[in-house]
C-alpha angles and dihedrals in degrees: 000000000000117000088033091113117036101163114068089195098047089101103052137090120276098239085064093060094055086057086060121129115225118198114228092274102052098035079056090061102039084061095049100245139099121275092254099052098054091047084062090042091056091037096054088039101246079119137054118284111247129248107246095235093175128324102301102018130083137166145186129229113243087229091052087050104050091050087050089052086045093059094036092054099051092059086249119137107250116267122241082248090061098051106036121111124243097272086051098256121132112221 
């Protein structure tokens, strides 16, 4: 029946689902902030660098994201892991 499965990713494994890539607004609120603010956490570099997904479009790993709210959450500076793109370069 349609509408059973709503979610595409409900049947796979879980690892799969931290490689996710989240666009700006949901990794926004993933993170718990407004869309603007997270775009001046990333921009001053207190949040992970993007991954470049064309020009004008960029995302965040789930797994990127929840180190960054761990440390966050722990009162720690981020590390340079946390915040490191996905090539490994720090903005």
């Amino acid at each position: 029946m349609r509408g059973d499965n709503l979610d595409p990713l409900a049947g796979l494994p879980s690892e799969i689902t931290l490689e996710r890539v989240l666009d700006s607004s949901q990794a926004a609120a993933f993170v718990g902030v407004s869309l603007p603010h997270f775009r001046r956490l990333y921009r001053s570099r207190r949040a992970p660098d993007p991954i470049k997904l064309s020009d004008r479009k960029y995302g965040w790993q789930v797994r990127t994201l929840m180190r960054f709210l761990e440390e966050r959450s722990t009162g720690e500076e981020p590390s340079l892991s946390a915040i490191k793109g996905r090539k490994g370069e720090v903005r």
